[in-house]
N, C-alpha and C positions, 0 to 999 in steps of 0.2 A: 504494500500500500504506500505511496508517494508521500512524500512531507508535504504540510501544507505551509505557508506562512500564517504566521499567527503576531498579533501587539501584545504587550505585556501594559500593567499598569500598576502606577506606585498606589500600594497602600501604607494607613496607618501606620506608625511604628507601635503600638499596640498588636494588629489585627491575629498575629499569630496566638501572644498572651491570652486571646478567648477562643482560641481553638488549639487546645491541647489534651492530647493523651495520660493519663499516667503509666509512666515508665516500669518496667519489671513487672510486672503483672503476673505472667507466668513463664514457668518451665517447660521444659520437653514434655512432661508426665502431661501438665496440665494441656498442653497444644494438643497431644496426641488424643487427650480425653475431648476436647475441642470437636477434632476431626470425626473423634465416632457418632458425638453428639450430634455434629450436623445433620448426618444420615442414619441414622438407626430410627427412625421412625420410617424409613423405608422397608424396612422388614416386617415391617408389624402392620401396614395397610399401604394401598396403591400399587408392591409389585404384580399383584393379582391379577391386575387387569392385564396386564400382557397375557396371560392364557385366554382370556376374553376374544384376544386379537390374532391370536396365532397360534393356540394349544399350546399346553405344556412341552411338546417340540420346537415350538417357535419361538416360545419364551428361553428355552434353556439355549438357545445357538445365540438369541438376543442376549443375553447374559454372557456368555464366554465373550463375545466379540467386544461388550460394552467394558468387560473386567478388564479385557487387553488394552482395550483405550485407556481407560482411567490410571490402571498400574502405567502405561509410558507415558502418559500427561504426566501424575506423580512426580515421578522421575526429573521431570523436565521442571517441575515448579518446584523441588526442594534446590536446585541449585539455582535457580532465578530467585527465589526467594533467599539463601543465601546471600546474593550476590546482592540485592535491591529493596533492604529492608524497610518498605514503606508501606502505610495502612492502604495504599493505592490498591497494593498487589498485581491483579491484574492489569490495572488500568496504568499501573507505573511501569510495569516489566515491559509493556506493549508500546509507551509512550516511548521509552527508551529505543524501545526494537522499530517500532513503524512510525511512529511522527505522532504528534498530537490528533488527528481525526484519528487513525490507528487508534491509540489509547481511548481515546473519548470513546470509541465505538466499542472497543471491547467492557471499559466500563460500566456502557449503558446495557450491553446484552447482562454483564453481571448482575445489574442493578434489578432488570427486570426479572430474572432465575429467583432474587432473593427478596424482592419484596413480593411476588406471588405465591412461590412457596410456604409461606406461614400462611397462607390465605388456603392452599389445598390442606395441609396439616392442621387448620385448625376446624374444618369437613372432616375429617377422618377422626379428630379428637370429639366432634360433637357425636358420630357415630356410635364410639366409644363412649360416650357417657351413653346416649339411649338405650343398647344393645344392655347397660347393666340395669336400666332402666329405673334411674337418677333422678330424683325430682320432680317425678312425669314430666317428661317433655316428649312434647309433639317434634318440638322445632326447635335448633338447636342456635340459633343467632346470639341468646342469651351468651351460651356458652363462648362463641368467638367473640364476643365483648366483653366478656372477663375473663378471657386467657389474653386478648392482648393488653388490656389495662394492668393485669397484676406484671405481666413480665417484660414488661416496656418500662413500667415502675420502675423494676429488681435490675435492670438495666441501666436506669438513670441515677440509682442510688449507688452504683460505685462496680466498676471491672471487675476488679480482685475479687470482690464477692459473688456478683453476678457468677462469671467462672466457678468457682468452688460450689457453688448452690448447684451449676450446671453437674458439674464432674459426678456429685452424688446422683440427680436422679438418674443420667447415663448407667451409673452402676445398678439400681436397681431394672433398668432399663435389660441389662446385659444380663440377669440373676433370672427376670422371665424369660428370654431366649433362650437360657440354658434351662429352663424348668419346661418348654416347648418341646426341644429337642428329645429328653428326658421320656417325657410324656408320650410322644410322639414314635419312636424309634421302635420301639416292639408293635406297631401298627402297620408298618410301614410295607406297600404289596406294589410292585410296579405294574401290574394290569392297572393300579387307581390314575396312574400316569396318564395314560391313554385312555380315555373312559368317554372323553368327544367323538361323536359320530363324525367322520371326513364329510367337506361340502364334495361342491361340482369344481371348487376352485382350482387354478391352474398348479398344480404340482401339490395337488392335496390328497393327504394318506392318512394313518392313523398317527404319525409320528406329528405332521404336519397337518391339522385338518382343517386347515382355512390357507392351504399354498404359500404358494415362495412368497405374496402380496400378505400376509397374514403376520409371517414372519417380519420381513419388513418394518411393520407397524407395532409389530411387541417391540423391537428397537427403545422408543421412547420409555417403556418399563423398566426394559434392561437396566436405563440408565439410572432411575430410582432409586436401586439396590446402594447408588455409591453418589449418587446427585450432590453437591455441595462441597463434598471432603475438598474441592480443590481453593476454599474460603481460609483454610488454616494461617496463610500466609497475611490475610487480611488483621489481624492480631502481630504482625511484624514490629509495628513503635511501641507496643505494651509489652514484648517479650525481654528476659533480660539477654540471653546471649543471642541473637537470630541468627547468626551464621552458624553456631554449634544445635539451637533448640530447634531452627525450621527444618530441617531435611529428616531430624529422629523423627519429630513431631508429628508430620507428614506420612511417612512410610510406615513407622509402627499403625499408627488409624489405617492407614490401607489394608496392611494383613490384615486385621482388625476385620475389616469390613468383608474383605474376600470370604473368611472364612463365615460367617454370617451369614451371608447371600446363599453362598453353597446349602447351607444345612439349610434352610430356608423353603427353595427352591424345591431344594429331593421330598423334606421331610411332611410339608404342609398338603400339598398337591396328592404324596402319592400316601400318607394315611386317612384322609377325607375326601380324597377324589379329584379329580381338577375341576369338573362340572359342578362341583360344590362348592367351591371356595372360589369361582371366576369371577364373580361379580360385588364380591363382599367386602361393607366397608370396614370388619375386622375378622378377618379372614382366619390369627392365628387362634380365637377364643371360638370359633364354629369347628377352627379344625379337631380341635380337642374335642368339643363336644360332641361332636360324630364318632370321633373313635370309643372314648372313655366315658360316654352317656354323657347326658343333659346337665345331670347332678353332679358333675365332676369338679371337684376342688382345683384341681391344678386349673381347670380352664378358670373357672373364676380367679383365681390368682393373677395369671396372665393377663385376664381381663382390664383387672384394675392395673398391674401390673405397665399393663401394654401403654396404659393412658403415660406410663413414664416417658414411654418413649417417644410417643409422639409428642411429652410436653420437652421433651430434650431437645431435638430436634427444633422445633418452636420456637423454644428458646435461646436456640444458638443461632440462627437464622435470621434472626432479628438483629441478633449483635453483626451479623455479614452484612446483613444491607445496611446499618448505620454507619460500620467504618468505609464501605466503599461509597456511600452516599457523601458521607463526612470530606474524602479523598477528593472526590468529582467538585464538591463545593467549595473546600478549602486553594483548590487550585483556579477557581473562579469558572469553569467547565458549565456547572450550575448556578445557581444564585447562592449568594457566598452567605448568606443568613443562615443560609441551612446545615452550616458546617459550625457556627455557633455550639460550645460546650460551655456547662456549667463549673460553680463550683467545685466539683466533687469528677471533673476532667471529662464528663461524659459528655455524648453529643447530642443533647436531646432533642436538638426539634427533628436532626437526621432519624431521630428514635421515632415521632410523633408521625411525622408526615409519611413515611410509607404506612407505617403500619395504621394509621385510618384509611387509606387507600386496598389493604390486602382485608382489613374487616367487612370493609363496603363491597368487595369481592366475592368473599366468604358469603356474607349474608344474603346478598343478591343469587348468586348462583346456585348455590350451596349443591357444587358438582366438582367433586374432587376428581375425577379423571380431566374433565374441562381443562381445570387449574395446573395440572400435571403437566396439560403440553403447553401449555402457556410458558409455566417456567424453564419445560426442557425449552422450548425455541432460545429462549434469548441464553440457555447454558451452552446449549449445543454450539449457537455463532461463537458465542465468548470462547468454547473452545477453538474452535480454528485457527482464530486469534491467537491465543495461548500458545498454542502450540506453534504457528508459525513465529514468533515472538521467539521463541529459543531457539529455532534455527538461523532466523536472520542475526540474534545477539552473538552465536554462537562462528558464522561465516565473517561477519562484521566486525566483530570485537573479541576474539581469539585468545588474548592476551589481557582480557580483564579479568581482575582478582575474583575470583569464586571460593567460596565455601565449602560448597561442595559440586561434583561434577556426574551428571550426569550418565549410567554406565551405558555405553552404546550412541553415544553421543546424538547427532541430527539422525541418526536411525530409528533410534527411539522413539522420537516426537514426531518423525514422520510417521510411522502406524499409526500414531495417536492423532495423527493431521488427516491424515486422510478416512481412519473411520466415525472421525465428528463429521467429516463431509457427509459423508452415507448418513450420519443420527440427523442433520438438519432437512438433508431430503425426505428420511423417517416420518417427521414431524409433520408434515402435510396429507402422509398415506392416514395418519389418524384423524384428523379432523381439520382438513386445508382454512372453515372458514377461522378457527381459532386462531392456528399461524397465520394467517392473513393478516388478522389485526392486530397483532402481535407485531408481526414486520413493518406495519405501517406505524403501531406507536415508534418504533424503532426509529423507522425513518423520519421521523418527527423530530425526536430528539439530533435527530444528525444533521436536520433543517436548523436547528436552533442554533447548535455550534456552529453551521455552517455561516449562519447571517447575523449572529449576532456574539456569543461566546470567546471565540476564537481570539475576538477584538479586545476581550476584559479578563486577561488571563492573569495571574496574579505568578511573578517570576520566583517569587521567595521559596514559594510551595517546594516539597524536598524532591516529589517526581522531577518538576519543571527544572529545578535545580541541577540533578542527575544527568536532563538531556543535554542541558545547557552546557555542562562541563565536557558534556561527548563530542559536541556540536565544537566549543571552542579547542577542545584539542584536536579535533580534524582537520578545521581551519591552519593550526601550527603549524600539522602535519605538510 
């Protein structure tokens, strides 16, 4: 992608003083608790619907392919994250590698992955209260109005905490997954695997019973299983070492996740069925109850349980779209109000303004598959981005200091470049009118940099800073 030219313009000597991070925040341990948090509410409702879309065949080829992406993006973001430790993440590592419309654009596909996703997870969380059937509720809006208020709160009252609140419910989060497995394992018949009758569909069987188009469109599932993990990096200026904490942090949550997904995948599908669990908003509390009766303690466990995880997930989600929203506005990308932090170093209105955005989503739709491709669209661009971003920093800048280094170097992120290509054409096999406006909010925001942004960039910002330093030592050169 071409540099564009862009004006810089003097602010305050204050204006950084009200947008700032607190420093150290977390460790390795806690990054890597970060990363599962992201995603571990993908285990526990939304992978499902990929057998909806391609049978439990379709889904499981969806999944190896999405694992190979995600393990070599990984890769590629724990040494770009060494290297570039700014709350940007994406949007700084891209600025760097492709110009500012580059960066701008992979930010904004970020922006849109993470403020919708707490809008599908907080659908899958109201599921989960009904299904234990909590307060009567018909209709669960209630519910997305106070999972965002209390954890946009816990948010704004301090990092360090927020994270640690986080890291425990992930573990109780991790204690139902293993109590699933458990549960689950002596049930377990691979006839339940295949239990979908094949359509008329082009290259449709029993393995495959909605064809190679079927498969295709689990893709977006696939990615489910691991959506997010690649936000670690976005906690970069609150970590204390980032060249030594982001690359463990990062890769420990990926196995982490791998193995997850695996048990997940075999164990839910083929002891309740695949036709039984396709369409469910908690897939892992039916799955029990089908194998181990109605009255089954463990599923009620995991039930309540399960609600950990999607408030994990939730909750760490919320912290992603704040610092890349935070990043985009602090660098003047956005309107720079919105990168305003309090007191207590948080960035609240970045907290405020998505997240009344993903409620009014929530509420309005309240269709967590909807939501799902919505946030894969703008994950899946962000990927491409990503991934080209290490190989041009990599062709380009050879010789700059890394942290760590990616094994396999541009080979690596090339698999991972090219099968986000195939995830974002994915995206349309499922529901083209959703990606539509999806790419058009997209292009919207790239209308806005284009004709107005670009003009009111603020040079201080550490991304802007990073390029500038690149920019003047090429000039030297």
């Amino acid at each position: 992608m071409p540099k564009r030219r862009v004006d810089y313009q003097d602010v305050a000597d204050d204006y950084h003083q009200h947008r700032q991070l607190k420093k150290g925040a977390a460790g390795w341990v806690l990054l890597a608790g970060l990363g599962v948090s992201y995603v571990i509410s993908g285990d526990f409702a939304g992978w499902n619907f990929g057998i909806d879309e391609g049978g439990w065949g379709g889904l499981l080829i969806a999944t190896v392919l999405m694992a190979v992406m995600y393990t070599c993006m990984v890769l590629g973001l724990a040494e770009m994250s060494s290297t570039l430790p700014t709350a940007g993440a994406g949007y700084g590592f891209a600025r760097r590698a492709l110009g500012p419309l580059g960066g701008y654009a992979t930010g904004v596909a970020v922006l849109i992955e993470y403020a919708v996703a707490p809008a599908a997870i907080a659908v899958f969380i109201g599921g989960y209260v009904e299904a234990l059937g909590l307060f009567g509720l018909t209709n669960s809006w209630p519910v997305y109005l106070i999972a965002y208020l209390v954890f946009i709160g816990l948010h704004i009252w301090g990092v360090g905490e927020a994270l640690k609140i986080m890291f425990g419910i992930t573990a109780i989060a991790v204690i139902a997954l293993v109590a699933t497995v458990v549960g689950l394992l002596p049930h377990f018949r691979v006839d339940n695997l295949f239990d979908i009758a094949p359509t008329d569909a082009v290259g449709a069987s029993e393995f495959l019973p909605y064809g190679f188009a079927g498969m295709l469109a689990a893709l977006v599932y696939g990615i489910w299983f691991f959506l997010a993990v690649e936000g670690v990096p976005l906690a970069a200026e609150e970590t204390a070492d980032p060249k030594r904490d982001m690359p463990r942090g990062i890769i420990v949550a990926m196995g982490v996740l791998l193995v997850f997904a695996a048990l997940m995948l075999l164990l839910v599908p083929g002891s309740a069925g695949a036709e039984t669990v396709r369409t469910s908003d908690n897939p892992l509390p039916l799955a029990l109850r089908t194998a181990l009766g109605e009255d089954s303690w463990v599923a009620g466990f995991v039930n309540y349980a399960g609600l950990a995880g999607l408030v994990a997930s939730f909750f760490s989600i919320i912290y992603a779209y704040s610092r890349q929203l935070f990043a985009l506005s602090r660098a003047g990308y956005l309107p720079r109000a919105l990168s305003l932090t309090g007191s207590r170093k948080t960035p609240w209105v970045a907290l405020l303004v998505p997240g009344t955005i993903g409620f009014l989503l929530a509420a309005i739709t309240q269709d967590g598959a909807l939501l799902i491709n919505i946030a894969v669209f703008g994950a899946t661009v962000s990927y491409v981005l990503l991934n080209l971003s290490h190989i041009v920093l990599r062709r380009r800048e050879p010789d700059l200091e890394r942290g760590y280094r990616t094994p396999g170097g541009v080979v690596t992120t090339g698999i991972a470049l090219t099968l986000s290509v195939i995830a974002v054409i994915a995206t349309f096999f499922v529901d083209t009118t959703a990606a539509g406006i999806t790419a058009a909010v997209f292009l919207a925001f790239v209308a806005y940099f284009w004709f107005y942004s670009r003009h009111h960039l603020v040079s201080t910002a550490p991304e802007e800073e990073f390029a500038q330093l690149t920019e003047a030592e090429g000039g030297l050169r």
